[in-house]
N, C-alpha and C positions, 0 to 999 in steps of 0.2 A: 233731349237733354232738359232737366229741369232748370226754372229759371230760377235765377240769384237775388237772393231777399233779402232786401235793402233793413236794416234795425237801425232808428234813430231815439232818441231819447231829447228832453229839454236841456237846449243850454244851459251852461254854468251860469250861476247867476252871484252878483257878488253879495247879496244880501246874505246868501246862506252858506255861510265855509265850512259850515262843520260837516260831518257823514251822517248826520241824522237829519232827513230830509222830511220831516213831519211835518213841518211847517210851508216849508218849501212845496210839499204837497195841497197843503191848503191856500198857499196862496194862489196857485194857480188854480184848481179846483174854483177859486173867490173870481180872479180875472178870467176865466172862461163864463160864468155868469155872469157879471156884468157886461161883457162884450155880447153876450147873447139877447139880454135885458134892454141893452142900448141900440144895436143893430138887426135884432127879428133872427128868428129860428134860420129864415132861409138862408142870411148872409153867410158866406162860406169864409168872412175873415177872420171868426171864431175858432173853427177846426184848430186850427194850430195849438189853440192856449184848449182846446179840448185832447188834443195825441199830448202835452205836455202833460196834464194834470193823470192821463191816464197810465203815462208812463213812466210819472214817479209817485205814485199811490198804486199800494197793495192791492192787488185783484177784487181782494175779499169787501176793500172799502169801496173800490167803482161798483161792484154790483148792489150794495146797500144803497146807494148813492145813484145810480139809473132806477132802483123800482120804487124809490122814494120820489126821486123826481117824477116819474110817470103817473101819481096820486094825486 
């Protein structure tokens, strides 16, 4: 039997009411670098604010955005 696959997305957050979430993308996109900036690659209390910013920014912007970082 195949396993059952959990989909989560970032909290509601109250800064951003409206349905256009562009901003709301960048700002986590901002708080996962700094959280990474302040506590090193290796700490895993990053991850979060990295599945958040991945999962409300378009596909097309993470992969601009991982091979930019990799430079």
């Amino acid at each position: 039997m195949a396993e059952e696959i959990e989909l989560k997305t970032a909290p509601a957050d109250f800064r951003f009411p409206t349905t256009n979430q562009t901003r709301h993308c960048f700002t986590r996109y901002i708080e996962f670098h700094r959280c990474v900036a302040a506590k090193g690659e290796e700490s895993g209390e990053c991850d979060k604010f990295g599945r958040y910013y991945r999962s409300l920014c378009p596909g097309e912007w993470n992969k601009g955005r991982e091979v930019r970082g990799r430079s």
